[in-house]
C-alpha positions in Angstrom: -24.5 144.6 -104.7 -27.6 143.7 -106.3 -29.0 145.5 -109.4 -31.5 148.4 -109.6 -34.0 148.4 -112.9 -36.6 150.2 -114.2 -39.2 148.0 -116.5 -41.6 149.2 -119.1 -44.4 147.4 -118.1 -47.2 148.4 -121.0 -50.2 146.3 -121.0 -51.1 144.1 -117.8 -51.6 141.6 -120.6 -47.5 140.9 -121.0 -48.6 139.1 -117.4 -49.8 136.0 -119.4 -48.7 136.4 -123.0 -45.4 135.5 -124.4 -43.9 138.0 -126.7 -40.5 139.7 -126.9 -41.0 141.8 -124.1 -41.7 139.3 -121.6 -39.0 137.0 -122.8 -37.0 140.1 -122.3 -37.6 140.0 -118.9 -37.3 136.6 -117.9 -33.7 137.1 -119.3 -32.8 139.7 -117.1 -34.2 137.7 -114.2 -32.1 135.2 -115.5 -28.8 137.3 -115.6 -28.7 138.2 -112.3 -28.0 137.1 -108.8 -31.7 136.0 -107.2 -32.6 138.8 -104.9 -33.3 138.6 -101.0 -36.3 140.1 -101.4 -37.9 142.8 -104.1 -39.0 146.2 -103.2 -41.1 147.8 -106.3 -42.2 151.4 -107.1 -45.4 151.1 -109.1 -46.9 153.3 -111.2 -50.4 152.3 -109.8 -50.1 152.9 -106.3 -49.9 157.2 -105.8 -50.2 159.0 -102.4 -50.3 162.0 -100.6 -46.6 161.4 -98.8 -44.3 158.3 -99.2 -45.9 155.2 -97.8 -44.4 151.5 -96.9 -46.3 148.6 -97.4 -46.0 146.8 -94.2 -48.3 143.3 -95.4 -47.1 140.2 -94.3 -49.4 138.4 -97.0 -50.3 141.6 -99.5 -53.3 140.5 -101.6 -52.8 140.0 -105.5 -54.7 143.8 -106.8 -56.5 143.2 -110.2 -56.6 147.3 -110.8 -58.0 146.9 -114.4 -60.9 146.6 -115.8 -62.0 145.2 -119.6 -59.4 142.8 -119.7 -60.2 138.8 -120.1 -60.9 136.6 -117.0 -57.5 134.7 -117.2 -55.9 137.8 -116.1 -58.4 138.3 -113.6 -57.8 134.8 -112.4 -53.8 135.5 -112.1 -53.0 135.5 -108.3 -48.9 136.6 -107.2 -49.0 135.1 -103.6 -45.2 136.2 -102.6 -44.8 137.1 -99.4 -44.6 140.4 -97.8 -41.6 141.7 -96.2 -42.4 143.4 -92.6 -38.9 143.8 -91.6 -37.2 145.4 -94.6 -40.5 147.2 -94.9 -39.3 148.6 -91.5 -35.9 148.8 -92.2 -36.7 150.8 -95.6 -38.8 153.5 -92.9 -36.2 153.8 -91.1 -33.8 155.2 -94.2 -36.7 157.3 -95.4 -37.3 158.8 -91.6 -39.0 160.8 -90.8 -40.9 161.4 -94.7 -42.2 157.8 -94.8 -45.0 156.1 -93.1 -46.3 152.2 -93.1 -49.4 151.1 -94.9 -51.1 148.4 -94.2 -53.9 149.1 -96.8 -51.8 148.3 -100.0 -51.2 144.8 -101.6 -49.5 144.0 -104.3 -51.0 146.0 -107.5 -50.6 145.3 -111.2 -47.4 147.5 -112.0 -45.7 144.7 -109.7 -47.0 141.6 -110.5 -47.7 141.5 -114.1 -43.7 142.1 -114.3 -42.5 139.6 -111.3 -45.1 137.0 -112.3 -43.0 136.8 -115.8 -39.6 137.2 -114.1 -40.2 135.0 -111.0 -43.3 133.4 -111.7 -42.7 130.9 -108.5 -43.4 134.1 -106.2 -41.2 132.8 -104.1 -39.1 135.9 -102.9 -40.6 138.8 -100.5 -42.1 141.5 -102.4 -43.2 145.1 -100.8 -44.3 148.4 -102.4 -42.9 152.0 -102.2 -45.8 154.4 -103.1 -44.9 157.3 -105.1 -45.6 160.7 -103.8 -47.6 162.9 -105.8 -47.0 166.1 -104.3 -43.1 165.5 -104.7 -40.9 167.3 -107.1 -38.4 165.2 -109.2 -35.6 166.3 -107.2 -37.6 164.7 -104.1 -38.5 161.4 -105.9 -34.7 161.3 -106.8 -33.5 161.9 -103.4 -35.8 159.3 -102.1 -34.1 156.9 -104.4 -30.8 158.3 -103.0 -31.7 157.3 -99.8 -32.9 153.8 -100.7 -29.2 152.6 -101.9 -28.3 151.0 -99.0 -30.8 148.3 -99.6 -29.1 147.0 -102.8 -26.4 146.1 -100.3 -29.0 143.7 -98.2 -30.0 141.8 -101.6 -33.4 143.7 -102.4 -34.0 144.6 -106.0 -35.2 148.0 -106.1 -37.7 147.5 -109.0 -39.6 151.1 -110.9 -42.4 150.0 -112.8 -43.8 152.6 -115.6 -43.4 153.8 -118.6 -40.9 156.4 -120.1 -43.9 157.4 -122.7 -47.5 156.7 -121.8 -50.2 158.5 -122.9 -52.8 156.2 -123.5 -55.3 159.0 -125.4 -52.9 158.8 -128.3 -52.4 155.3 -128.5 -53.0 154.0 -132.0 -52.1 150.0 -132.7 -52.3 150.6 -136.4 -48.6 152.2 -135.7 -45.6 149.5 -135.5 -43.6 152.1 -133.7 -44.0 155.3 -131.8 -44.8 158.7 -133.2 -42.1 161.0 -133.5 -42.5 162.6 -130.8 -42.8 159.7 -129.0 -39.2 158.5 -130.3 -37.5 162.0 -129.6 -38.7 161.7 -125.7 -37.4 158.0 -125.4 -33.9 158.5 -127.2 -33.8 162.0 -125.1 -34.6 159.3 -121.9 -31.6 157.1 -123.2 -29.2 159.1 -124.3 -29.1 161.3 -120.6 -29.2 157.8 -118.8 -26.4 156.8 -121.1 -24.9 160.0 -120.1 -25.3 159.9 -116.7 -27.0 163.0 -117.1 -29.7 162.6 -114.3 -30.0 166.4 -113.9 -31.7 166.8 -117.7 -33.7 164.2 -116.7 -34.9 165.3 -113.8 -35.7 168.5 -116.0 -37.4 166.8 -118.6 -40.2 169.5 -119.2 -37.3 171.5 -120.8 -37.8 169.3 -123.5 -41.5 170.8 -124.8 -44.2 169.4 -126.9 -42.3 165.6 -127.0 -42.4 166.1 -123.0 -45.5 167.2 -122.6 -47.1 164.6 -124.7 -45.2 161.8 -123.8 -45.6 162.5 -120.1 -49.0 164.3 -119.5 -49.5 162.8 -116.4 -46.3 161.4 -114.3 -47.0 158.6 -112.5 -45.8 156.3 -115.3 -42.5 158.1 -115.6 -41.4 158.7 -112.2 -40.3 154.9 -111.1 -37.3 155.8 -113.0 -36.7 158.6 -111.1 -36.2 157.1 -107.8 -34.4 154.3 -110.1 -31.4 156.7 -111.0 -31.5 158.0 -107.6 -30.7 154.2 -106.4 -28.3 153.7 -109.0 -24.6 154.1 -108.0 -22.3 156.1 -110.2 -20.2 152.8 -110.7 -23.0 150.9 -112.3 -22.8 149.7 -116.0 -26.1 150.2 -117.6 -27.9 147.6 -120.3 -31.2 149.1 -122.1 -34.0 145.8 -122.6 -36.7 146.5 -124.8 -35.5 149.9 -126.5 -38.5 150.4 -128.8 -41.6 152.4 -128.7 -45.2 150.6 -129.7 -48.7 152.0 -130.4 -47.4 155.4 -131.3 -47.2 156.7 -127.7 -46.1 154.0 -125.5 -42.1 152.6 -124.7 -40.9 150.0 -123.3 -37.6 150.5 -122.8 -36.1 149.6 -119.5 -32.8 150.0 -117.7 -30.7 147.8 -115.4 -28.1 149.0 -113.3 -25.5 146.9 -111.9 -22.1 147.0 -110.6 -19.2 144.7 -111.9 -20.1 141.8 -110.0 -23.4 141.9 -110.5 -24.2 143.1 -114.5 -26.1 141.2 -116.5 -24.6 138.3 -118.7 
């Protein structure tokens, strides 16, 4: 059964650097079986209602601005997947709809252009709902488990802290609140805890400022919903930079598929 993840991405400028988070991911792409095809919950695509993309050829999105023109000029041509695209509709029936409107935005490529820069396996986007509760996001995830069984990679792409108004590169780690909310992240995943999670807000200021707005959290959500209560976890990049930014991601995978 192939792997579910969740993937710090930070900057869109880990798509063409080469630092210890990128190497980071190029392992995990590394230790695991090559998937069918790769269905991603991005941080930058949010809709009214759960969407499918449905793009044979989605186009490479350059959502940024103020960056330099090399990653501007950084194109992710992997294919679309109509007919898991359908398939994944059909698990989310009757809450999901098709989008044809959607390509393939920076949450996803700056991550798969590092892990499988030959953008060579099928790639389609889940949109997160931004009416939905965490329960709902969850449940969605729940739902999408029996794609893991096809060979897709369920990929979130966020980040467990991101609050970009705080961000301060003069600090080597994160600020303390930003470490309480990360370890509090990791030590409930650890746990299989899901429940805290899901009930974050419980956890006060560090919540509040490390997630102020959610769209950067809730990959993970639908993440743990996908994950299977027999999957080993391994935590990649457990660190928090800027003062309010982590990059700690999370790879769940059963027995005969866990990372080496």
């Amino acid at each position: 059964m192939m792997p579910v993840m969740f993937i710090g991405h930070g900057s869109p400028m880990n798509a063409i650097e080469d630092n210890e988070f990128t190497r980071s991911w190029k392992r995990i792409a590394e230790s695991i079986p090559v998937p069918s095809a790769i269905l991603c919950v991005s941080a930058h695509w949010l809709t009214k209602g759960t969407r499918v993309s449905t793009l044979e050829d989605p186009q490479t999105i350059h959502d940024f601005s103020g960056f330099p023109k090399a990653l501007f000029d950084v194109e992710y041509p992997a294919k679309g997947s109509p007919e898991l695209a359908a398939k994944t509709l059909d698990l989310l029936s009757p809450f999901a709809t098709g989008d044809s409107s959607w390509g393939t935005d920076h949450g996803t490529w700056s991550v798969l252009h590092i892990m499988y820069p030959d953008a060579d396996i099928p790639v389609f986007q889940l949109s997160i709902d931004r009416m939905a509760k965490p329960e709902e996001l969850f449940e969605i995830g729940r739902k999408l488990q029996p794609l893991r069984k096809e060979n897709v990679l369920i990929l979130g792409s966020g980040n467990i802290v991101h609050n970009l108004r705080m961000v301060d590169f003069s600090v080597k780690g994160g600020f303390p609140w930003a470490e309480t909310f990360d370890r509090f992240i990791a030590d409930k995943v650890g746990t299989r805890d899901f429940d805290s999670i899901l009930s974050y807000g419980t956890l006060g200021e560090a919540a509040r400022l490390a997630v102020p707005t959610t769209e950067h959290f809730n990959p993970l959500l639908y993440v743990l919903g996908a994950a299977s209560p027999e999957d080993a976890v391994t935590v990649y990049n457990d660190t928090c930079i800027a003062g309010s930014l982590s990059m700690t991601s999370y790879v769940f995978a059963s027995k005969d598929s866990q990372p080496e």
